[in-house]
N, C-alpha and C positions, 0 to 999 in steps of 0.2 A: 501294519506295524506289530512286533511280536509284542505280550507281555513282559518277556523283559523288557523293552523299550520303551513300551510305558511306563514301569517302574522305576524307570533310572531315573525318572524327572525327581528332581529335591522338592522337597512336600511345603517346605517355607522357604518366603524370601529374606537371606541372611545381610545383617546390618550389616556395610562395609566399615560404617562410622568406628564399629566397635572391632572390627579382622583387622584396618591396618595401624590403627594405632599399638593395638599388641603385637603383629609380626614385625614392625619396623622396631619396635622394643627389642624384642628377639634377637634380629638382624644387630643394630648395634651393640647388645650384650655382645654377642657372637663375635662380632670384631675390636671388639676393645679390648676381650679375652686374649685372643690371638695375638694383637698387635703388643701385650703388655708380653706375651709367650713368649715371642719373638727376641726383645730388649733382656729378657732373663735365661734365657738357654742356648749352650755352645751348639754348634752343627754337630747333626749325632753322626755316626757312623757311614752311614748311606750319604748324608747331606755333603760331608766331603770330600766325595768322589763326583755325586751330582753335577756340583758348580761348574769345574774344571772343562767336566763331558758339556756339558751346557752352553760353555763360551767357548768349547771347541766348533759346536755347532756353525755358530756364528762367524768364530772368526776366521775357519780352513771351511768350512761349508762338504765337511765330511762327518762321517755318525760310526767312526771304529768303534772311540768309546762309549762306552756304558751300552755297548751294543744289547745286553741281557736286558733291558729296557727300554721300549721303544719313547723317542725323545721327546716329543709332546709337552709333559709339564716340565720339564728341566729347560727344553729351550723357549715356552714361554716366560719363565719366571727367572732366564737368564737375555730376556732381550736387552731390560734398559741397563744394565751392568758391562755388558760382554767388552766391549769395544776398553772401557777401561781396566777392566782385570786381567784381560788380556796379558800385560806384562807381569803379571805376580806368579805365573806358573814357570816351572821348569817341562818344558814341552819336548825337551830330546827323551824323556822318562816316557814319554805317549807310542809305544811300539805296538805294532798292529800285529802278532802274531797270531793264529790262530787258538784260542781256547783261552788265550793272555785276559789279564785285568789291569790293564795302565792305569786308569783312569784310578785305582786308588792309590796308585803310585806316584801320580801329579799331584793328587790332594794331598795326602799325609807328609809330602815334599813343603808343600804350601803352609800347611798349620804348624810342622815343626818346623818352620823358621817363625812365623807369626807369634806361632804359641794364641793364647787369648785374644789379642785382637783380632786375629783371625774372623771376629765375629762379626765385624764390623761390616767386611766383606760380603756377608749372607744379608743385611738386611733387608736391603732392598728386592733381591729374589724371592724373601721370603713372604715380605709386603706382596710382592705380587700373588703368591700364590693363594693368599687368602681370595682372590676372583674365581677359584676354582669351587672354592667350597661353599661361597654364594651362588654359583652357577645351579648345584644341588638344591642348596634353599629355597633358590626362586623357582625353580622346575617342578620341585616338591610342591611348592605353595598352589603355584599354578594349576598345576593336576589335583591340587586337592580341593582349590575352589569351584570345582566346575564337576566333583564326582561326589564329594563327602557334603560340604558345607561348612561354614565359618567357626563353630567352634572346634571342630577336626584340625583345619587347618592351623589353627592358633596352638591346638595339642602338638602337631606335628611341627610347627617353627620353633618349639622349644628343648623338643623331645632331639632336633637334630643339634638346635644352636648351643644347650649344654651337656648333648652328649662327652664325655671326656674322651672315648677314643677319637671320635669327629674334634675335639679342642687338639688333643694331643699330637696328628697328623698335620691336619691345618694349615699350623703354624711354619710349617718345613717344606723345603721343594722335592721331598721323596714323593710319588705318582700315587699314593694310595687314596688320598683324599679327591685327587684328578680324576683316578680310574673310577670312582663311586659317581664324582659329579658328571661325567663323559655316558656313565650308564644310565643313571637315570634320565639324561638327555635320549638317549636311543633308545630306551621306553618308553618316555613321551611322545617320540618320532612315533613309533610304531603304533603308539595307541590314537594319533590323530591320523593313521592311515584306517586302519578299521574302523574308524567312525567317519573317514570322508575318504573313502579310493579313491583317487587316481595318478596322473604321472606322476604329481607335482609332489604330493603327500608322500609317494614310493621314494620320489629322488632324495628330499626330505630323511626319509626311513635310512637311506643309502648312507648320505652324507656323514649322519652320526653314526652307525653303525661303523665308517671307516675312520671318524675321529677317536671312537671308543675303543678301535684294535689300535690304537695311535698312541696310548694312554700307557696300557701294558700287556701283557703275551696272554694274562690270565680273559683276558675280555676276547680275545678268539674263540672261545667257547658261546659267543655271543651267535657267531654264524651259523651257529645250529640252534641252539636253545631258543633263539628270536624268531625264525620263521616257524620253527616244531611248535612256541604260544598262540602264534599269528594266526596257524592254521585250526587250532582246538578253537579260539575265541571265534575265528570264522564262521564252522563250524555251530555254535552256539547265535551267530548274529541273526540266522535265519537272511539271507539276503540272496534270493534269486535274482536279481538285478544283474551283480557280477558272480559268474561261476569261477569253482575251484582252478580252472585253468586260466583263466586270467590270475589270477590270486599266485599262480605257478609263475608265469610270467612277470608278475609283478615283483614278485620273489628277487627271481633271476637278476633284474636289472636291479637292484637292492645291492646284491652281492656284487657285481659288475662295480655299482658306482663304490662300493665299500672299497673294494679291490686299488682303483684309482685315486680316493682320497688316500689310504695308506703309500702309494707311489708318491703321489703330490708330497705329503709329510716327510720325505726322503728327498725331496727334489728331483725324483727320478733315480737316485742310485743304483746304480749298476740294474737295473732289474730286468727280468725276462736273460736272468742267467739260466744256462740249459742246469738241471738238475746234477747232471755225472760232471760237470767243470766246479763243484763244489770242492773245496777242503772241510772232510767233517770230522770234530775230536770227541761225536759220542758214539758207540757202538752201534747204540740203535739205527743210527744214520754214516755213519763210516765203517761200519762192519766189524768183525773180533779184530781187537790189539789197536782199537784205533783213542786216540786220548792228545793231549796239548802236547806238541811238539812230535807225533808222529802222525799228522793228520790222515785220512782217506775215505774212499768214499765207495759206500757197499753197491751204489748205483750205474759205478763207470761205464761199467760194460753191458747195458741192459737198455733197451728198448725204452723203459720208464728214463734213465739218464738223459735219454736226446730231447725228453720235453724240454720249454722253457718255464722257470716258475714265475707268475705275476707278481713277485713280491720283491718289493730289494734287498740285495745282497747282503745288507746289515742286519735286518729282519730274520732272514732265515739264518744267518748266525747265531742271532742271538739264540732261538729257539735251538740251535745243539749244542749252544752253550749250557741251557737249562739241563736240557736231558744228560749229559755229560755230569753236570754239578747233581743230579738226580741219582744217577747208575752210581756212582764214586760212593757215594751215601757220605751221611754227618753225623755226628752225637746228636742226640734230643736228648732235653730235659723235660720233663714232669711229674711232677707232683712228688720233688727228692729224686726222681730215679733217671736214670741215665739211661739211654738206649741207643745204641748203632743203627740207625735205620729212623722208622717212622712210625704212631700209631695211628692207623683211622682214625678215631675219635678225638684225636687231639685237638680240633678246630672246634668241636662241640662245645670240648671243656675250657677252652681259652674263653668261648662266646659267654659259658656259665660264670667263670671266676670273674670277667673285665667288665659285665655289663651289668650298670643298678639293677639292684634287687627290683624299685619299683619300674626300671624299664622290661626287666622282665614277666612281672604280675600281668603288667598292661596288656605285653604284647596274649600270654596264656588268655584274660580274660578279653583282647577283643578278637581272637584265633575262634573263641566256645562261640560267641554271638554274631560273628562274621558267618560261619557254617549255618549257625540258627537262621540269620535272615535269609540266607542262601538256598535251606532245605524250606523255608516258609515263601520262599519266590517273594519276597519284600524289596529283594535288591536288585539293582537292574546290572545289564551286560557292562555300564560303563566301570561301575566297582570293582565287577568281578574282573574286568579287564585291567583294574590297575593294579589289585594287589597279584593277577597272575603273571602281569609284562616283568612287577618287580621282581615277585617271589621265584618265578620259576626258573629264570635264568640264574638271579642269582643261586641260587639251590645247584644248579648245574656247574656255576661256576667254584661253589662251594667244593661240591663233590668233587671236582678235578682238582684243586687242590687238597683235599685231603687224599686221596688216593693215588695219589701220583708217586707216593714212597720216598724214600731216599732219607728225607727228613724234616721235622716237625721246630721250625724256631720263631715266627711271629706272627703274632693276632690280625697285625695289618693288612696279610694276604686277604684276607678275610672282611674286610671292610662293609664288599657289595651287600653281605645280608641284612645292614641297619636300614634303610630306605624302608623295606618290604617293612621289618621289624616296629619301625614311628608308625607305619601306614596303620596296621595291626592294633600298634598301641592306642593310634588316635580314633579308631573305628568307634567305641564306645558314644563317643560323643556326636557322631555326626546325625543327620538330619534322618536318617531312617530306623534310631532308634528312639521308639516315643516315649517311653520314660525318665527319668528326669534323674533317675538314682547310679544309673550308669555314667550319665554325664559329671556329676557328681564325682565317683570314684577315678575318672581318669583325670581330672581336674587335679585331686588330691595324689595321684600317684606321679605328677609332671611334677608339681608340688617338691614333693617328696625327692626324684628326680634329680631337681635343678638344686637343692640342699646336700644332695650327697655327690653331688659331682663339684661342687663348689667349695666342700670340705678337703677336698687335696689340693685346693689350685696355689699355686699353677702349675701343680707336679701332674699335669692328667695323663702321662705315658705310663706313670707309675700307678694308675690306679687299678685297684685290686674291691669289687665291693665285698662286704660284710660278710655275707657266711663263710665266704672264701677267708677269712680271715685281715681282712681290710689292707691297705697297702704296704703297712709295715713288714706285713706276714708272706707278700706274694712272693718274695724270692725263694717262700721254700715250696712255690709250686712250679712254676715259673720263670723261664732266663731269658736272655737273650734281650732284644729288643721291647718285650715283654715289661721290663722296670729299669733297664740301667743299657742308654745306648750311647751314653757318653753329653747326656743332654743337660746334665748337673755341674759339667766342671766351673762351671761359674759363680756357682753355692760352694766349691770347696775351697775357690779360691780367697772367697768372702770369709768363710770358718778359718780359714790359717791366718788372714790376716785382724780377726778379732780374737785370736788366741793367739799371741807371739811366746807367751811361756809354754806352748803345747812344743817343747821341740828334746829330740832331732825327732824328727818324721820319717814315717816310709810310706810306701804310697804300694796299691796293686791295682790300678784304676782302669785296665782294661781296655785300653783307649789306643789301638795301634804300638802299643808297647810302651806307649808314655807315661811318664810319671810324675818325680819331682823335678824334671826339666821343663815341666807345663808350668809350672811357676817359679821361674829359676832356683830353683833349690835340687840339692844333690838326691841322684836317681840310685835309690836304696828301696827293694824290694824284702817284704817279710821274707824267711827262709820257706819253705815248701816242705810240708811229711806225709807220706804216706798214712791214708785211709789209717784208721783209728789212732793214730796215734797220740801220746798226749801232748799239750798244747807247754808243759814244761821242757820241753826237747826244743821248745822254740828260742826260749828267754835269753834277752840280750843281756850283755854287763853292765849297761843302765836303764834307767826306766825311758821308755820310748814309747809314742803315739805312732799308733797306724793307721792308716786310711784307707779304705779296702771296699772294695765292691761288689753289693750282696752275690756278685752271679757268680764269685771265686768263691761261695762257703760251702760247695760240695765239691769234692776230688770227682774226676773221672774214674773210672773203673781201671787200678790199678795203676795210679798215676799220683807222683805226690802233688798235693798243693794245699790250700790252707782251710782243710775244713775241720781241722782240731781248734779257730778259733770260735765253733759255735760249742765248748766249753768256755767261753767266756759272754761275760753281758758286755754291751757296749756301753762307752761311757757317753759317747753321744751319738746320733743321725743326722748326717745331711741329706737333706732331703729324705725320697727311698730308697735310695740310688744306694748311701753309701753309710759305711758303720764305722765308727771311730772308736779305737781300742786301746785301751793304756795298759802296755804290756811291762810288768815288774821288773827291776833288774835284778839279774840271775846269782851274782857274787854277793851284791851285797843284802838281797833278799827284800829289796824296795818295794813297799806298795805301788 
């Protein structure tokens, strides 16, 4: 047995009496958060496209829509609903073109007729989905009691249950919270294959490895990143028992079984289509001039085209759907500035601005004494092997999304790096390090922690921590899904109807083009001006409230729109979503 393996034993045996009564604390905060989340906020953006794709699932037992997303969490958080909502879509809108997006064309069909109730609809899906984010919890837990020890684990059940972007996700059946708890599951797989090889453990490895490509397109990056860990920790296990060529092998039918659960998850669709019988609407993959509505395909006539690909036909759509919505490129915002395209670092700075101050100390000061015990041989191969199943794929899969171009609009992509990050932060505490003042500080930094993540609730989409300038302030770094994705309209509907003197209204709410018809009232937008302009070129002939959505207070780049009202203070905020302006009237000179 190597020294690391002797090392890895935990040096005390940890009370359970005192790990489960505070992770089951944890676990219930965590879902009371959620379930209160759920009851206060409309379906955001994504969430109304979701549903529609989700109980198409079920009820045509086809996956056209939301093809850019493989369906995993939408269709399980649309089982127990499907069969009744079935009737509340207009389904002639569900056209299957290539490079098309029905599926937000059924939804936004759905809520403007609904309007507000509409909400009523998600609840249940959304109930479900909170099982995804416990899935993470208990796998987290799991792998912590059996590598860190009990107060680690207790750091890390809190560190995830009041993270706010972990609260903020959550609560909604968009796949990012899925795709975090489906990965840490195929790091767990993968770390009980290197601590016990064989079939069973490999197939195991497989299994989730093809639920985690099931989840979303960005966990494909799993099929390399997973075995390239596999093979480093190998490497370090010292086990001549089984050689590297089995471990190859082992590999192989990993990927095999991943390949077939991915197929299973489609029911088999169409798959093992030859490559050149594709219609493709991205360059990279349909050749020059190719785009939505002239599709083709760069592989027709080529040797590569006669293969068949193992994957279903909906799948590899989706994926030239991406590249397609990548090559085309988008605005980015940060930090005020607008940009055509994408910067590298932009997922760096999303991680800096959204994530507590004390979640980040923790993770800096257990990253310093993780290497220390590492470079002192104190830690055994099972540590090192958890924080590298987590860290390093996620990293990989970080990287691919930051460099992938086109364009830079939500934090969410980004989810996978918290796992690694709790692991990191909980490290201080755990049983390999002997001092008592470390455990101490990360106690006080969870602390600390669960106090500033609880100081927005239940706005935690919107949360922006302290140096960044706290959530008030994040719209002028940050847009998109980032603080306003449509997840408030239920707070503004509350503020108009506890202000009925606040009138006439206009509204810019960014919501599929809706406005004052989300709450029957007449659909009257602020006028729009050109980049500097002054905010008196705006003024009506009486005084008027606006309601307006922090992600409209910068123009695009030569484009009019309303960022002449950041010369003006708001007279109030709903939520942080949205800023309420009482605009003077212009004749007779009204405050």
């Amino acid at each position: 047995m190597s020294q690391f393996r002797r090392l890895s034993r935990l040096r005390s045996n940890d009370k359970v009496t005192v790990l489960i009564p505070l992770v089951c604390l944890a676990a219930v905060c965590h879902v009371g958060i959620l379930i209160y989340g759920i009851t206060r906020h409309f379906p955001n953006v994504d969430e109304a496209a979701h549903l529609p794709a989700g109980v198409s699932h079920w009820v045509f037992g086809n996956f056209d829509l939301y093809r850019v997303n493989p369906p995993l969490v939408r269709t399980v958080c649309c089982l127990l609903s499907s069969f009744r909502a079935e009737q509340h879509f207009d389904w002639t809108l569900a056209m299957c073109e290539v490079g098309r997006r029905p599926e937000f064309a059924v939804g936004t069909d759905y809520i403007s007729q609904k309007k507000l109730d509409a909400v009523t609809e998600y609840f249940i899906p959304r109930l479900v989905a909170i099982i995804f984010s416990l899935v993470a919890f208990l796998t987290l837990i799991l792998w912590s009691v059996r590598t860190l020890g009990a107060r680690s684990t207790v750091a890390i059940a809190f560190f995830w249950s009041f993270s706010p972007n972990v609260l903020a996700h959550a609560q909604t059946i968009v796949p990012d919270v899925g795709m975090v708890a489906t990965f840490c599951v195929c790091g767990y797989a993968s770390f009980h294959y290197l601590m016990r090889p064989n079939i069973f453990s490999a197939m195991f490895a497989g299994i989730t490895l093809g639920i985690a490509a099931l989840s979303k397109l960005t966990m494909l990056t799993l099929f390399l990143s997973i075995p390239a860990t596999v093979c480093l920790l190998w490497w370090m296990l010292e086990r001549p028992s089984r050689t590297m060529k089995l471990v190859c092998i082992d590999l192989a039918l990993i990927w095999a079984i991943a390949l077939t659960v991915i197929n299973f998850g489609y029911v088999g669709e169409n798959s093992l289509v030859a490559l050149g019988d594709y219609e493709f609407c991205s360059e990279t993959l349909g050749g020059d001039g190719a785009r939505p509505g002239n599709p083709s395909n760069r592989f027709a006539d080529t040797f590569v085209g006669r293969l068949p690909l193992p994957l279903p036909q909906n799948y590899v759509r989706g994926i030239d759907y991406l590249k397609w919505e990548v090559e085309r490129k988008k605005w980015s915002f940060l930090m005020g500035e607008w940009k055509f395209g994408s910067w590298p670092h932009y997922y760096v700075m999303t991680t800096l601005f959204k994530t507590p101050e004390p979640t980040l100390i923790a993770v800096a000061f257990g990253l310093i004494l993780f290497f220390r015990c590492w470079y002192q041989r104190k830690i055994g191969v099972e540590v090192i092997s958890f924080v590298a199943l987590l860290g390093i794929p996620a990293l990989a899969a970080f990287a691919s999304v930051s460099l992938q171009g086109g364009f830079n609009h939500h934090h969410r992509y980004v989810l996978m790096i918290y796992p690694v990050m709790f692991v990191l932060a909980a490290f201080p505490a755990s049983n390999y390090i002997e001092a008592r003042w470390p455990k101490i500080v990360t106690s006080l930094l969870c602390v600390w922690m669960v106090i500033a993540s609880l100081s927005v609730s239940p706005h935690y989409l919107s949360y922006f921590n302290t140096i960044s300038g706290g959530p008030k302030n994040g719209w002028k770094l940050l847009g998109f899904s980032n603080i306003d994705w449509g997840q408030d309209l239920l707070f503004v509907d509350q503020w108009i109807k506890e202000h009925p003197e606040c009138r006439p209204l206009r509204f810019e709410l960014d919501y599929f083009g809706m406005n004052g018809e989300m709450f029957d009232l007449p659909k009257s937008n602020p006028p729009r001006l050109p980049k500097d302009s002054d905010y008196t070129e705006a003024l009506p002939d009486q005084t008027e409230w606006w309601i307006v959505s922090v992600k409209q207070l910068y123009n695009l780049p030569d484009r009019a729109g309303l960022e002449y009202l950041q010369q003006l203070e708001p007279v109030d905020r709903i939520a942080y979503s949205f800023h309420v302006y009482k605009i003077p009237g212009h004749e007779r000179g009204e405050d």
